[in-house]
C-alpha positions in Angstrom: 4.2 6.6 18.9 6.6 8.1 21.4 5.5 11.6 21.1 3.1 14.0 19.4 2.8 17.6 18.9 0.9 20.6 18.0 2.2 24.0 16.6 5.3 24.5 19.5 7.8 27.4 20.2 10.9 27.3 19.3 13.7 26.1 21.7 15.1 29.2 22.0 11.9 31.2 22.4 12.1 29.1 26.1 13.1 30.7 29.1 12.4 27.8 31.7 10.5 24.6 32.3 8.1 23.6 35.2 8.2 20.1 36.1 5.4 17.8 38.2 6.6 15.2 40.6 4.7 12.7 41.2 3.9 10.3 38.2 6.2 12.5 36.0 9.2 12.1 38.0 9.0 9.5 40.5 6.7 6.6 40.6 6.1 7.1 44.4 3.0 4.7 44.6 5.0 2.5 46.5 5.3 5.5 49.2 1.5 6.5 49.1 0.7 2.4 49.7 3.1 1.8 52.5 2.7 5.1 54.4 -1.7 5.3 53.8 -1.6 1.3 55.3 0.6 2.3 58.1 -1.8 5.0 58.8 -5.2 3.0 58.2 -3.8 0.0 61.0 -2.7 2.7 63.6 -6.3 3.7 63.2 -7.6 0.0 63.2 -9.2 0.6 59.6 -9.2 -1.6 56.5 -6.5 -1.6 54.5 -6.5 0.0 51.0 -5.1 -1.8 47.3 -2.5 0.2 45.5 -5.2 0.1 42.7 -7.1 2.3 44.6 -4.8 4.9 45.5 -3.3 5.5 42.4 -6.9 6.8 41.3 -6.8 9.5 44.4 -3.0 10.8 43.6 -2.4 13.7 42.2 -4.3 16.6 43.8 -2.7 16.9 47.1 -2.2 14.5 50.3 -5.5 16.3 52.1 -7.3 15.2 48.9 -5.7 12.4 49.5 -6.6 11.6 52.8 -9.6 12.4 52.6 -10.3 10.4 49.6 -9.1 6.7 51.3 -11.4 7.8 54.8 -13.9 8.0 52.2 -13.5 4.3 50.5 -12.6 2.4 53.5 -16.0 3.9 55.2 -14.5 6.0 58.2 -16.3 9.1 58.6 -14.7 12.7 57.8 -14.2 13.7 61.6 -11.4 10.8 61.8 -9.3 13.3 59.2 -7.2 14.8 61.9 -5.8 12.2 63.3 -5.5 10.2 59.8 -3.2 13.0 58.5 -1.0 13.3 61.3 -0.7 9.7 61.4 0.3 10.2 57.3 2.5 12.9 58.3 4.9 11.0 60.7 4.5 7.3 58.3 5.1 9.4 55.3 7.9 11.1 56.3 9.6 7.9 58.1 9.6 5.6 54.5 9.8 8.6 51.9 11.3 7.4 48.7 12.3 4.2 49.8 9.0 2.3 47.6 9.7 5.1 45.3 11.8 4.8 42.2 12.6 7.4 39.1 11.4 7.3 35.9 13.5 6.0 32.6 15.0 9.1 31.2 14.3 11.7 34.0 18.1 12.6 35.1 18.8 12.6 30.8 15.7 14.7 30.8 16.8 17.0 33.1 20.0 17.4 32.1 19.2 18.1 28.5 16.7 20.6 30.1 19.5 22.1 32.3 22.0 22.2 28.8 19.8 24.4 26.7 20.5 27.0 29.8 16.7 27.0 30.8 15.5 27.9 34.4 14.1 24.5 36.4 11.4 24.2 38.8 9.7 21.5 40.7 6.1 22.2 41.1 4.1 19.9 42.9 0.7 19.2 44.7 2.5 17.6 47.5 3.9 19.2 50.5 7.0 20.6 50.2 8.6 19.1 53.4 7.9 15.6 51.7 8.8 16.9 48.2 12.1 18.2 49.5 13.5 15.3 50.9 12.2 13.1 48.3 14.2 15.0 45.5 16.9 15.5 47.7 16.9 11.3 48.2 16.7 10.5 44.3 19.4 12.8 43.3 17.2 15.1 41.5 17.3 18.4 43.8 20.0 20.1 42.6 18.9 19.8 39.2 16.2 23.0 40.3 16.2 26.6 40.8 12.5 26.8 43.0 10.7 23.6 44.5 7.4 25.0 45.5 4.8 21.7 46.9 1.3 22.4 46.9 1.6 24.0 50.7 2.8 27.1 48.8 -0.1 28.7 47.9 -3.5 29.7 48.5 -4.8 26.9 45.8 -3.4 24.0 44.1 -3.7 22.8 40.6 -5.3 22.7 38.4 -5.7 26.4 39.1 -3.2 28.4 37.8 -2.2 30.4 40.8 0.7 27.7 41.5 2.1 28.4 37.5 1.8 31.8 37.7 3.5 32.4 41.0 6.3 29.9 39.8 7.3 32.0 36.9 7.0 35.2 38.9 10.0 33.1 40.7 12.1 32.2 37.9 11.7 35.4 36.5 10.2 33.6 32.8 7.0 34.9 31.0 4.3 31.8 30.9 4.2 31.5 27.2 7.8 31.2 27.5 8.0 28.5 30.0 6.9 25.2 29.3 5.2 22.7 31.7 5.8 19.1 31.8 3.2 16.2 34.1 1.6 13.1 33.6 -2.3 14.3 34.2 -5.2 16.6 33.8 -4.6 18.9 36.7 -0.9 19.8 35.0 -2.5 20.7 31.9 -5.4 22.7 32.9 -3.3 24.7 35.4 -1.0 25.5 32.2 -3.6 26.4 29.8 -5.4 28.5 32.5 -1.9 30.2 33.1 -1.1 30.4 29.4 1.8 28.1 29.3 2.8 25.5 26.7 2.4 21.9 28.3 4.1 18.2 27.6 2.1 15.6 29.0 4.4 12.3 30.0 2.2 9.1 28.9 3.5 6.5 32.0 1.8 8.7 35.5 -1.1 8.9 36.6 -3.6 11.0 35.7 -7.1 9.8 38.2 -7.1 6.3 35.8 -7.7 7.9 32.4 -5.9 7.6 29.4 -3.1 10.6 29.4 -3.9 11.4 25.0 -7.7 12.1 25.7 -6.3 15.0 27.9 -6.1 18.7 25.8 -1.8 19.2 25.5 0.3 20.3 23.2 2.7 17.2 23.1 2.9 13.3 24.6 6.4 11.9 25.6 7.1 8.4 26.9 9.7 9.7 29.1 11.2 13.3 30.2 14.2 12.6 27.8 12.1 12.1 25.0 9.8 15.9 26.3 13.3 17.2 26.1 14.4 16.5 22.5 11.1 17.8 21.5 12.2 21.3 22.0 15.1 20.5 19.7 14.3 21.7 16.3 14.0 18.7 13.7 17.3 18.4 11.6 18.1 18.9 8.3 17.2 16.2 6.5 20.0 13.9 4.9 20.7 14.5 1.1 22.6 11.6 -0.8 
């Protein structure tokens, strides 16, 4: 089934939409592999399967550093110099492994046609999240890119929601979240928002359904025309 949903507001009871990057957006595993193995060999340790580091994504790039010193056995006081490394490989080959997801720019732009308020919220920093929009040719589809350098906590809390609507002026039950994993959805339940879960990301290796969300969309096109009340049915 492409999609599912619970009870849902209207279309026009929405003000804006908050939208994840990673795993929603782009499928930048391809970055994470190439950049996390440039970093490992400049600090002559083992080299880490994409396998493995799509189950660390999703919760920040310290998290994520962190998380690879940890499998490939180095101990934590190597994390300095690991994340500078990551810094400079990072930033030398963003986007280039990384593609767009089916139906994101019709998503977008569907989002963008029913006059709603568009931000980019995102775990990752914003000086790679920036450029990496920016690269794709999905930027200038936002009002607010905020990465997960922003604020005091990341999600799944719901300090990064709530500050983002306080940005585009919307009221949380009136602005609708839209990622591919568990952090996205509790950080809109704890900040009252309505949440879309796309079924293709992420989400730490576990099946995207078995996550608590008010919808499931195969692609951000299809998240889109779920906001679209149903028409009238046909009569002969």
């Amino acid at each position: 089934m492409a999609n599912s949903m619970h009870s849902f507001p209207r279309q026009e009871a929405f003000q804006a939409a908050i939208i994840d990057l990673d795993g929603t957006m782009v499928d930048t595993l391809g970055d994470f592999a190439v950049a996390l193995n440039r970093m490992l060999e400049e600090l002559a340790l083992p080299l880490i399967e994409p396998s493995a580091i799509e189950l660390m994504v999703g919760k920040g790039s310290e998290h994520l550093i962190r998380s690879v010193l940890e499998h490939v056995g180095a101990p934590p006081s190597r994390y300095d110099s690991a994340w500078a490394s990551y810094q400079k490989h990072y930033m030398a080959i963003n986007g280039h492994y990384s593609t767009v997801y089916p139906g994101v720019t019709e998503g977008l732009c569907a989002l963008r046609d029913t006059g709603l308020k568009l931000a980019c919220l995102t775990n990752k920093p914003t000086n790679f999240a920036k450029p990496l929009l920016e690269a794709k040719g999905l930027l200038g589809y936002f009002d607010v890119v905020f990465g997960g350098d922003l604020f005091e906590r990341k999600k799944p809390d719901p300090l990064p929601i709530v500050k983002t609507c306080e940005a585009l002026g919307s009221e949380p039950g009136r602005t609708l979240v839209v990622g591919d994993s568990s952090n996205d959805a509790r950080a809109a339940r704890a900040a009252g928002c309505p949440v879309i879960l796309v079924t293709y990301g992420y989400n730490h290796g576990q099946p995207v359904r078995g996550v608590d969300a008010d919808g499931y969309a195969d692609s951000l096109a299809v998240a889109a025309a779920m906001l679209r009340p149903p028409s009238p049915a046909a009569h002969p």
